[in-house]
Every structure is written in C-alpha cells, then in structure tokens.
Backbone as CSV, one residue per row, in Angstrom:
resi,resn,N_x,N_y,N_z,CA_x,CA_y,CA_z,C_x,C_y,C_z
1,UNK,-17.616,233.470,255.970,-17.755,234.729,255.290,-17.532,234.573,253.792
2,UNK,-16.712,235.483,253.510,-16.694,236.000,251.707,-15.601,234.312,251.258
3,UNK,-14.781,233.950,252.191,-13.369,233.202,251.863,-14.264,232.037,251.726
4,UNK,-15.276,231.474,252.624,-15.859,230.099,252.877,-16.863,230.601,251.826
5,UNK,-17.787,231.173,250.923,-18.292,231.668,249.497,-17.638,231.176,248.683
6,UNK,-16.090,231.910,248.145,-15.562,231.414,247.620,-14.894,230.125,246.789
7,UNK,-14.676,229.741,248.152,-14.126,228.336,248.624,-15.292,226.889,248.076
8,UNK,-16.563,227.300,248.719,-17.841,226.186,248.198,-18.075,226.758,246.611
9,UNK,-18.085,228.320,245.864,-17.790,228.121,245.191,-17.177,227.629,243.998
10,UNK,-15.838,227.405,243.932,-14.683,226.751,243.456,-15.294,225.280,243.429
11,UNK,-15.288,224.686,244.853,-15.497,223.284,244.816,-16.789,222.750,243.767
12,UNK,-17.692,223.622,243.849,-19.107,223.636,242.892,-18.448,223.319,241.522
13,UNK,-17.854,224.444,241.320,-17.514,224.440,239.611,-16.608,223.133,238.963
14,UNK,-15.606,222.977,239.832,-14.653,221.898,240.022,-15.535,220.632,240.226
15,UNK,-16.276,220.217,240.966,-17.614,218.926,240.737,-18.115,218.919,239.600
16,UNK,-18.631,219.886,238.920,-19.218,219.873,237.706,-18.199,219.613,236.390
17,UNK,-17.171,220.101,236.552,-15.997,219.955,235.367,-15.565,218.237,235.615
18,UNK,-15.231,218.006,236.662,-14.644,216.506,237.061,-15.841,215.702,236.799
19,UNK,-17.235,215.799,236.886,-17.945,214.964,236.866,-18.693,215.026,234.675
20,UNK,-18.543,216.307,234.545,-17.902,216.325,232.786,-17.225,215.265,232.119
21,UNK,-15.808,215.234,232.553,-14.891,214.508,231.889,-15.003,213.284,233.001
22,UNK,-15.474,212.545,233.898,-15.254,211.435,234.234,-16.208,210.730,234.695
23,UNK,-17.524,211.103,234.645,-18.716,210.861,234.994,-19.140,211.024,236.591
24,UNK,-19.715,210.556,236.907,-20.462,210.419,238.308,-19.461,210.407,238.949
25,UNK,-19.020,211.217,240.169,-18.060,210.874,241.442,-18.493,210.144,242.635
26,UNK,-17.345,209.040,242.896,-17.289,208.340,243.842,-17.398,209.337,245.244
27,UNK,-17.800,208.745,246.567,-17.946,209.203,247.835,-16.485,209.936,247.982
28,UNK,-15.663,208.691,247.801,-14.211,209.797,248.402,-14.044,210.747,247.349
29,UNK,-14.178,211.288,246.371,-13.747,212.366,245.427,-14.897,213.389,246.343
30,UNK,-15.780,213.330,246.517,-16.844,214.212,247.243,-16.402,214.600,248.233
31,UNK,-15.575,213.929,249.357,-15.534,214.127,250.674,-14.197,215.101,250.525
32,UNK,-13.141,214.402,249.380,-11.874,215.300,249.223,-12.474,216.764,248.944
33,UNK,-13.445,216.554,247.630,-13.983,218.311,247.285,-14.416,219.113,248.428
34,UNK,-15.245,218.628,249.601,-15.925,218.739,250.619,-14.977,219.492,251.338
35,UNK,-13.813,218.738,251.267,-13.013,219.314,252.626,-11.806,220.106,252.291
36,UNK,-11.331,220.379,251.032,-10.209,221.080,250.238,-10.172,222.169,250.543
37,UNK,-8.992,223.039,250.504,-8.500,224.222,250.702,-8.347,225.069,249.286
38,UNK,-8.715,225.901,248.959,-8.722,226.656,247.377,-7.515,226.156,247.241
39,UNK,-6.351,226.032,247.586,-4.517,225.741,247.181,-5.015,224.509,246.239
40,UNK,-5.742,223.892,246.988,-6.078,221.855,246.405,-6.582,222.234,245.498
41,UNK,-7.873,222.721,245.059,-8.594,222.814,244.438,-8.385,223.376,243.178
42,UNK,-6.916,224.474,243.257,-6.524,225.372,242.673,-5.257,223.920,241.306
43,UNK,-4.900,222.861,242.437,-4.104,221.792,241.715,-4.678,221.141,241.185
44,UNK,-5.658,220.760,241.600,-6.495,219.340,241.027,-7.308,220.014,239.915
45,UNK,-7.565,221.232,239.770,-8.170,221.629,238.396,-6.973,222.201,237.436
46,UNK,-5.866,222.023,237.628,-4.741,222.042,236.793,-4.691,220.359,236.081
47,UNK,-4.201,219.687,237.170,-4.459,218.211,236.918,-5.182,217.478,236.176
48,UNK,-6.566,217.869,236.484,-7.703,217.490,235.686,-7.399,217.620,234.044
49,UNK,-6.641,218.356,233.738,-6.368,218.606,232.110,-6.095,217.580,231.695
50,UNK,-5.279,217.174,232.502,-3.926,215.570,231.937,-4.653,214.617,232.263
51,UNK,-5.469,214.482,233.305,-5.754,213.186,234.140,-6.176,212.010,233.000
52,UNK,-6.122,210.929,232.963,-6.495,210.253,232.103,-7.500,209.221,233.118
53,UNK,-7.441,209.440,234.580,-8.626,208.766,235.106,-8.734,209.770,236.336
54,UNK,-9.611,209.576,237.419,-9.879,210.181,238.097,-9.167,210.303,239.488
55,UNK,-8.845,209.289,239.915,-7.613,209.469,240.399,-6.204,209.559,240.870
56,UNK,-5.727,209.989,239.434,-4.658,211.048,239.133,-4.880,212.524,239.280
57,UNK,-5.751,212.481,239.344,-6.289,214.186,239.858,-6.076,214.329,240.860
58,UNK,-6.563,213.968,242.107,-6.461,213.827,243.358,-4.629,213.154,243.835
59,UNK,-4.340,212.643,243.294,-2.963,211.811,243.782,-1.586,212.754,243.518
C-alpha cells in the first residue's frame, strides 16, 4: 500500500544521493537498499553526510 510507496520511495532518492557522492553502487549496497526498513534508510542518509567511503554508511 501507501507504507511500501513510501518506503521504495525513500530507497529511490537515497540510490540517487549515494550514487552522487560515491559513484556507481556495488550489488550489496543495492540488495541492503532493496531490503531496508525506512528506520535504515532514515540512518544511512544521516550517515551519508560524514561517510568518507561507502561503507561507513551502511556499517
């Protein structure tokens, strides 16, 4: 419904910002975006500010 919208939303915008600042994403950064809960998604685009590689975002 409206929550799973949302949700592939977020992950959309969040692919495009991470793949901004770090270029092309690897399979596992995809599969993590793929399968995240807005809570994750909601950290790892906090993260992403600081990250100085890609995964420190995720970690």
């Amino acid at each position: 419904g409206m929550h799973q919208g949302t949700r592939l939303g977020e992950a959309t915008l969040l692919r495009t910002l991470l793949k901004k600042r770090f270029g092309n994403l690897p399979d596992w950064a995809d599969q993590k975006l793929n399968s995240a809960t807005t809570e994750e998604m909601e950290l790892w685009a906090g993260r992403m500010l600081d990250a100085e590689r890609l995964d420190m975002v995720f970690d």
